[in-house]
FITI-830185 format. One record per residue: x, y, z of N, C-alpha, C, O, CB in turn. Coordinates in steps of 0.001 Angstrom, whole numbers, plus 500000, padded with zeros to 6 digits. Glycine has a CB too. Example, Ala and Ser with C-alpha at 12.3 -4.5 7.8 and 13.67 -1.06 7.14 Angstrom:
2
513190494310507800512300495500507800513200496700507800514236496681508465511308495527509046;512850497750507080513670498940507140512900500030507870513409501138508039514084499402505725;
END
This chain:
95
486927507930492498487304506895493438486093506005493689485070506586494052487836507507494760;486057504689493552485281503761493788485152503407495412486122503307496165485739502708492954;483967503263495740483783502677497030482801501161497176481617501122497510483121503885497857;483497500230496895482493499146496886482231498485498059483102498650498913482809498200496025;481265497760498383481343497344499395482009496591500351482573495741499661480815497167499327;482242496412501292483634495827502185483689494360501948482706493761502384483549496068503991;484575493647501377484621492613501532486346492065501729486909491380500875483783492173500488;486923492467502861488374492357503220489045490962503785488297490582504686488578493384504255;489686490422503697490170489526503752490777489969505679491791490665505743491135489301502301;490321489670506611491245489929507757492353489535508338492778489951509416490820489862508473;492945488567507504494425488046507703495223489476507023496232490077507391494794486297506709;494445489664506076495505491068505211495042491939506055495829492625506709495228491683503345;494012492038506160493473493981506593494751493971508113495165495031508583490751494290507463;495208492521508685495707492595510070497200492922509458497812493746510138495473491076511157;497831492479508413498729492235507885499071493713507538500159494219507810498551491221506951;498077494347506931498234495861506533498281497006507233498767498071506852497415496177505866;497703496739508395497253497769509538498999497481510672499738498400511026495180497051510546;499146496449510891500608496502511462501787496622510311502820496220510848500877495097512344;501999496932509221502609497563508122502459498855508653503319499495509259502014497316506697;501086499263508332500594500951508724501256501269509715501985502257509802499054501302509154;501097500629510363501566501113512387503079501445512237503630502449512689501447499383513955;503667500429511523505697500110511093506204501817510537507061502637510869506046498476509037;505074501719509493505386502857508420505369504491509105506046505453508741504096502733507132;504253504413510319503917505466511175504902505793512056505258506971512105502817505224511855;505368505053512699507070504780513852507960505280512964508881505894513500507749502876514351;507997505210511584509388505213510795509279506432510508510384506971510574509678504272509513;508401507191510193507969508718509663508542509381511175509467510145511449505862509023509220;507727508831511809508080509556513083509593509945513452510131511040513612507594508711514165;509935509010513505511847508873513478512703509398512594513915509580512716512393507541513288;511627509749511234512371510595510084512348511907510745513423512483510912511600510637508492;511413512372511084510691513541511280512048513517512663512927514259512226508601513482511559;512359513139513635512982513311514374514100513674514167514507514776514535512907512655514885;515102512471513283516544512647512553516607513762512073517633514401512307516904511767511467;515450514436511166515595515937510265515700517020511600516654517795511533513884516373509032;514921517131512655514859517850513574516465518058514298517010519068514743513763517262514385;516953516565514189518451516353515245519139516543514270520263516101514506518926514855516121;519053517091513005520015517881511954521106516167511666522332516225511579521155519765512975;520401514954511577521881513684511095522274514167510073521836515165509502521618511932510667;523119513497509777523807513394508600523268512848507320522811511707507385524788512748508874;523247513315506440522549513601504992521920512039504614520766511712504337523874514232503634;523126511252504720523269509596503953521899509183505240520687509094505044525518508373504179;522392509067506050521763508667507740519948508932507011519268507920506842522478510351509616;519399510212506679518135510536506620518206509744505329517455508843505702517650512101506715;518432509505504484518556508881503000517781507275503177516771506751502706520499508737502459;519190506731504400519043505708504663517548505529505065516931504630504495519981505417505471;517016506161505828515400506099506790514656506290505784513700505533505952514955507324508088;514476507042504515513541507495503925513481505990502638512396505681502145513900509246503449;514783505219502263514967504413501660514153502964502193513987501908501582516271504510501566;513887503213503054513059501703504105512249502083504476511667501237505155513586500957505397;511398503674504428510046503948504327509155503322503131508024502837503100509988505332504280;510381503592501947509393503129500688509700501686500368509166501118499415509637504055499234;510572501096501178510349499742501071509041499496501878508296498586501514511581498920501573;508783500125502760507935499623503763506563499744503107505694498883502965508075500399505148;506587501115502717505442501481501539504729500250500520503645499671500447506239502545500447;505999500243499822505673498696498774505662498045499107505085497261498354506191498099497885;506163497270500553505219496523501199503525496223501383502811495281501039505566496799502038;503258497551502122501937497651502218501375498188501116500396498836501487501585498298503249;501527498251499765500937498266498612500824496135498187499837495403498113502098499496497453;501940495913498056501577494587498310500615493684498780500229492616498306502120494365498753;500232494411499988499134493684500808497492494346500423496335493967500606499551493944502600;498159495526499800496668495678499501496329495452498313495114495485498116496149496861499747;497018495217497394496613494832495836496162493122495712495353492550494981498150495158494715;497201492569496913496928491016497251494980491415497375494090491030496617498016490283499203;494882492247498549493657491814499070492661492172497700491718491417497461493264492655500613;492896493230496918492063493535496363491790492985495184490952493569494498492124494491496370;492521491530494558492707490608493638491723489533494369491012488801493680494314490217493366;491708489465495852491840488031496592489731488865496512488811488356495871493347487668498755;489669489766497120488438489939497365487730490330496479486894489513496094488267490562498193;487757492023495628487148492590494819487212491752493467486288491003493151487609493875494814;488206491896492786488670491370491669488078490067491153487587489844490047489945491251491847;488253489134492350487535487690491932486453487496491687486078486548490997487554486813492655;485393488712492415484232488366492054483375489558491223482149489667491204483618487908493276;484163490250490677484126491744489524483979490636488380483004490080487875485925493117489336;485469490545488172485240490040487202484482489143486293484654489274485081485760489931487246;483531488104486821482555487404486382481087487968486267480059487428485858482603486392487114;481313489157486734480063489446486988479871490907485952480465491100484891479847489603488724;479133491588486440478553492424485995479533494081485469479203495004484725477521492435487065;480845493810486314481630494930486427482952494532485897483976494803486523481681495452487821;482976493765484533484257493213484011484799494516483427485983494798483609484108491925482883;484314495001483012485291496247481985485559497117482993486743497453482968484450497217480556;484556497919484395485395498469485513486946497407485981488073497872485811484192498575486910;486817496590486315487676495779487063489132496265486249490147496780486718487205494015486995;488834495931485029489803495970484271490766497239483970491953497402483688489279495562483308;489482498150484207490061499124483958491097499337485192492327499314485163489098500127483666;490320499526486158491133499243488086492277498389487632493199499190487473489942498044489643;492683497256487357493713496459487189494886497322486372495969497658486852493201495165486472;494475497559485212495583498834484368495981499996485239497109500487485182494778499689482964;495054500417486028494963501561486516496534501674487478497395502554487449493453501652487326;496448500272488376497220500232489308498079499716488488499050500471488449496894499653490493;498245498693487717499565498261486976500527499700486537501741499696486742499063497316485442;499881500805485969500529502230485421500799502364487151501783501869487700499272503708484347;499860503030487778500817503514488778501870502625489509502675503346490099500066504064489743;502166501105489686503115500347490278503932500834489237504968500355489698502921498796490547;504214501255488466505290501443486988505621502762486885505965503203485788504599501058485414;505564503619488061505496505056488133507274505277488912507697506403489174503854505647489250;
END
């Protein structure tokens, strides 16, 4: 796992962190429905708009990490890492 230095875009990091918060409420409420025994479709339904919510906030972070890391990898010194990072996530979005 790479740790480079912070360079985040704070319109996204704000954009991502209230995603986070959405995604946290919704778990919660799963976690509840399974407890109150709903009905099968009912938990289906909740777990189906978790992972929308999910790929949402994958969205926002691949944005940021094109908008920040990426733009300035690539010209520089860390083109063949970058690249590799770019495939990396393209295979897992394809998972």
């Amino acid at each position: 796992m790479f740790h480079q230095p912070v360079m985040v875009n704070q319109k996204l990091k704000k954009r991502a962190l209230h995603r986070a918060r959405i995604i946290r409420g919704q778990l919660e409420g799963l976690i509840k429905a399974i407890d109150q025994e709903l009905y099968c479709t009912q938990l289906l339904e909740q777990t189906r708009s978790i992972q929308r919510s999910l790929k949402s906030l994958d969205a926002f972070l691949i944005e940021n990490h094109l908008r920040s890391h990426v733009k300035h990898q690539i010209n520089g010194k860390e083109e063949s890492k970058t690249i590799s990072e770019l495939i990396k996530l393209y295979v897992l979005s394809n998972k």
